[in-house]
N, C-alpha and C positions, 0 to 999 in steps of 0.2 A: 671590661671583658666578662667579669662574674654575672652581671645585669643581665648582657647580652647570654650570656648561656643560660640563666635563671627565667630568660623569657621562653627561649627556646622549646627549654626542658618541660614548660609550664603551661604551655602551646596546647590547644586539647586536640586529640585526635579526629582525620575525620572519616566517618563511619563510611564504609564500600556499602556499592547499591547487594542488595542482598539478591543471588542467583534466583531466589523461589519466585520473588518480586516479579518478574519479568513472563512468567508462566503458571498456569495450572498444575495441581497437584496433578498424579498419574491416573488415577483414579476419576478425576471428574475429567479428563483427557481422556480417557476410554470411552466413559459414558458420553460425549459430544459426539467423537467417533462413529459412536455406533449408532446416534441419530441420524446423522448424516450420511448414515450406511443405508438403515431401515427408510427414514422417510420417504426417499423419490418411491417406492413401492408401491405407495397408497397414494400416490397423488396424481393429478394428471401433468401430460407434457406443457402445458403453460406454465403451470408452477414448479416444476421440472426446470425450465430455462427460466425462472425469475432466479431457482437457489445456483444455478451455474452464474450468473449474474451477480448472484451476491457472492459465492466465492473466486471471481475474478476483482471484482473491486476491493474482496478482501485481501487478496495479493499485493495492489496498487496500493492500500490503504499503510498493508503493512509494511511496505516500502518506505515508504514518506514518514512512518515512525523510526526504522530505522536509522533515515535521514537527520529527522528533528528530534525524536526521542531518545538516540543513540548518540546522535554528533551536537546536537543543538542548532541546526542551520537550518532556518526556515527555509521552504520552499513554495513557492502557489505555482510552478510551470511544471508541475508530474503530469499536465495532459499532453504538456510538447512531445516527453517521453516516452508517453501513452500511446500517440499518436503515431510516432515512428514505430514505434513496432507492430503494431497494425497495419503499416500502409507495409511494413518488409515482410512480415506474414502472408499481408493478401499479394505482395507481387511476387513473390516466390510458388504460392500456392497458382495463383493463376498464368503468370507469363513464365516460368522455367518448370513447372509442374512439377513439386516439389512438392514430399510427402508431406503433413501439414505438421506432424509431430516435429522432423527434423527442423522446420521452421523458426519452431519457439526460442532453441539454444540459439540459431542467428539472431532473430531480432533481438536478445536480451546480451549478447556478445555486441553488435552496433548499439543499443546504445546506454553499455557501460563505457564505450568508448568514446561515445560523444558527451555521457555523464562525468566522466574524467577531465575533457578537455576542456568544458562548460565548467567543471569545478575551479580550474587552475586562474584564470582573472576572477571568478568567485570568491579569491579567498583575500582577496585586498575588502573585501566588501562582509558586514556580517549585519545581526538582526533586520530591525526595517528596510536597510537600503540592497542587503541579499536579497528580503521578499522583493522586493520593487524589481530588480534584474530579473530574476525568476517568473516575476508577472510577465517581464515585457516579453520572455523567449514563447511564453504560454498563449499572448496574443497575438505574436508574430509566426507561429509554428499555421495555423490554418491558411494565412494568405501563401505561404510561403508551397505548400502542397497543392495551389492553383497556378505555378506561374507554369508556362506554358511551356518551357523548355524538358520539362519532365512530363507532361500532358501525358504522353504516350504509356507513361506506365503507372501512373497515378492514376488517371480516369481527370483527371481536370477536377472540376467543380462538379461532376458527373459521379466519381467517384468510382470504387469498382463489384463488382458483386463477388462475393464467395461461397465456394461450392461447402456445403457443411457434408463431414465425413458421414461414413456410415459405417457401424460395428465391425470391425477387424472379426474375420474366422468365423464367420457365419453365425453369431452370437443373437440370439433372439431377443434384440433388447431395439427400442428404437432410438434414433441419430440423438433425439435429445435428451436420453435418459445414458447413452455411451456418453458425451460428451460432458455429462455431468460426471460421471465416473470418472471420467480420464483428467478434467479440471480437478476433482477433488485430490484424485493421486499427487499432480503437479502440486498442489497447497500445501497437502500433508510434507512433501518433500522440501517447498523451499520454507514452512514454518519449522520444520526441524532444523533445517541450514542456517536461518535467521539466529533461532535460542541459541546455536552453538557459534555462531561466530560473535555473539554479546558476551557470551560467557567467555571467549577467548581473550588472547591476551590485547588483538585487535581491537576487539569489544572494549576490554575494559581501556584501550587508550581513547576509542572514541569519546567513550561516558564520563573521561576524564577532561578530554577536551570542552566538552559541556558542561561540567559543573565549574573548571574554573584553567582556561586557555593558559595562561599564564602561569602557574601552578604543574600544569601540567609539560609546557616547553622545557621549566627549569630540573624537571623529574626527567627531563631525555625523550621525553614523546616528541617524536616529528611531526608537527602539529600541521605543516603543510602536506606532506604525503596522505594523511589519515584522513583529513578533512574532503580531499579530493576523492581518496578511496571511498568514503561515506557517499557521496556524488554518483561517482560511477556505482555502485553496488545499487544506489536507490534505483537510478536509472534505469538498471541492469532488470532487477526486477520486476521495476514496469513496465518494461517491456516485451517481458514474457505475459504478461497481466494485459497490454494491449493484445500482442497475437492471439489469444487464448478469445479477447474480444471480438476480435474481427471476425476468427471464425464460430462462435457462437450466433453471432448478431448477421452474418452472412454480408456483411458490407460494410466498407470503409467510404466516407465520405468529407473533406477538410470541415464540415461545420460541425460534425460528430465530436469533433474536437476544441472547442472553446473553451475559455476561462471557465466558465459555467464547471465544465469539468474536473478542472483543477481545486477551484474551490469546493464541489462536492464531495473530493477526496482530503482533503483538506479539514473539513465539516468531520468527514467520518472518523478521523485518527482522535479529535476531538471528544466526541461524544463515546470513542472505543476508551479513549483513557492515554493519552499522551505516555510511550513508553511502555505502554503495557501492549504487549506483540497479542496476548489470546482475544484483544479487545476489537484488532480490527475486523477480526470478522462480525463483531456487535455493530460498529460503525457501517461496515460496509452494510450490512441489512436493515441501517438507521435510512439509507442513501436511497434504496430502492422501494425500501416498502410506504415509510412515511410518507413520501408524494402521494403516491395512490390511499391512504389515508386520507390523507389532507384532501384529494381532489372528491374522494367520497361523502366530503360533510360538507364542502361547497364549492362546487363544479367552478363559479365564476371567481371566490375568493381565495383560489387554493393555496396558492403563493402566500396570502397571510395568514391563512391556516397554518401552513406550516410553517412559518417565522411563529406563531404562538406557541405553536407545539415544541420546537423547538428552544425558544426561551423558557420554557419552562422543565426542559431537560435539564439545562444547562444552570437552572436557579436552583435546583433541586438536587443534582447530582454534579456539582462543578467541577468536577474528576472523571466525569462521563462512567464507565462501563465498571470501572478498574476500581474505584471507589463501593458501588454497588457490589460485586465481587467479593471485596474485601470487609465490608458488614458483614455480610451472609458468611462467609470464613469466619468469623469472629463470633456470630452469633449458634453455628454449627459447634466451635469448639466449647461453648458455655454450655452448651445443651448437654454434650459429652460427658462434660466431667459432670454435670448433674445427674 
């Protein structure tokens, strides 16, 4: 018995993920802020709708870390997710003529609940063979928004068009420079919800679940609720990150939504820094800008342009954004005290 408490007692502690880890000091949180305030100013509406682009994927991206950087549970089907909210967006927006805002909270209410239900046989299932489930909902989610029986408010394979708002209150700004506004508001709002529900006690049973399941049942975490909650909440978000898409992009269409997708987001959580929530917005503008790089230095080999560009992200910075971050933090506070 003396052994047994001699090991116990002897046991080394293990270290909590540390709060600051997981975000920006306040200060370089202003100053992104207020980039993202000033820039649409100076630039034109094409690059206008490339940065609403990039912070809708930065939504979907930071979902999917919530999901695996939070709970540990891979996923490759966030475009199934993606996809649903998008198609409840545009058929609210177009066949019951529905403000486009009120929109959002539906589709990301449908499918935190379809991410819950999809969690609950998820959880007999974890690493490779979750991704594998996860794949198959992600390849099955496009055919599935052609069968015929929903034609009528789908668009078919046709798809459907959506009407893009225009500035509330007679506001002198044009549709694509409101819409950048109003996605950014939506961002700032679910990235503040995101830091505090990791910091919460939710949070830390998820992050508990992930460092070590087992460990964490025998501490009284209900390792089956949390894990499903993880589910529904990624889903939940992506699919306010779809509706936000649809009506940017002014159309929903089932090929819009392929693995292609799911993998892109996927790529982005990645190269933002697994875990690290300020990262997916680096990811999501890894997603949209780098193709158009890549196609810029060879139109016909763009594809392995960017598989180069990209392995050399990944050989260089294997921690993606979040690594990079935390150099520069390290090399700032040397400089200080010098």
């Amino acid at each position: 018995m003396s052994a047994v408490q001699e090991t116990v007692t002897e046991a080394p502690a293990i270290d909590a993920v540390p709060k600051k880890a997981m975000t920006l000091s306040l200060g370089t949180s202003l100053i992104v802020l207020l980039a993202f305030l000033v820039v649409p100013l100076f630039v034109k509406n094409f690059i206008i709708f490339q940065l609403t682009t990039v912070l809708i994927y930065g939504i979907a991206v930071l979902a999917l870390n919530i999901l695996t950087g939070g709970s540990g549970q891979f996923s490759l089907g966030q475009s199934a997710f993606y996809a649903l909210g998008a198609y409840t967006a545009a058929i609210l927006i177009e066949h019951a003529n529905m403000n486009y805002a009120l929109t959002l909270p539906i589709a990301g209410l449908i499918c935190f609940v379809f991410g819950f239900l999809f969690g609950l046989p998820a959880l007999r299932l974890s690493g490779v063979y979750l991704a594998l489930a996860t794949f198959a909902l992600a390849v099955a989610m496009p055919q599935l928004l052609k069968l015929n029986f929903i034609e009528h408010w789908t668009g078919g394979v046709q798809g459907l068009v959506v009407t893009k708002p225009d500035a509330p209150f007679g506001l002198p700004m044009s549709q694509d420079m409101w819409l950048y506004y109003f996605t950014l508001a939506i961002s700032i709002g679910i990235y503040i919800a995101a830091v505090n529900l990791l910091k919460s006690r939710s949070g830390r049973a998820m992050m508990a679940i992930r460092d070590n399941e087992i460990a964490a049942s025998a501490m009284g975490v209900d390792v089956a609720l949390y894990k499903t909650l993880a589910f529904g909440i990624s889903a939940g978000i992506t699919g306010v990150a779809g509706g936000l898409g649809a009506i940017a992009v002014q159309f929903v269409a089932p090929d819009s939504y392929t693995i292609q997708l799911a993998i892109a987001l996927f790529l982005g959580m990645v190269v933002g820094g697994v875990g690290w929530l300020p990262g997916s917005i680096v990811g999501a503008a890894f997603i949209v800008f780098v193709p158009n790089i890549a196609e810029g230095i060879s139109k016909g080999l763009s594809g392995a342009v960017f598989g180069v560009l990209l392995f050399i992200v990944i050989f260089l910075v294997p921690h993606g954004a979040r690594q990079v971050a935390f150099v520069a933090q390290s090399l700032i506070g040397k400089i200080r005290k010098n």
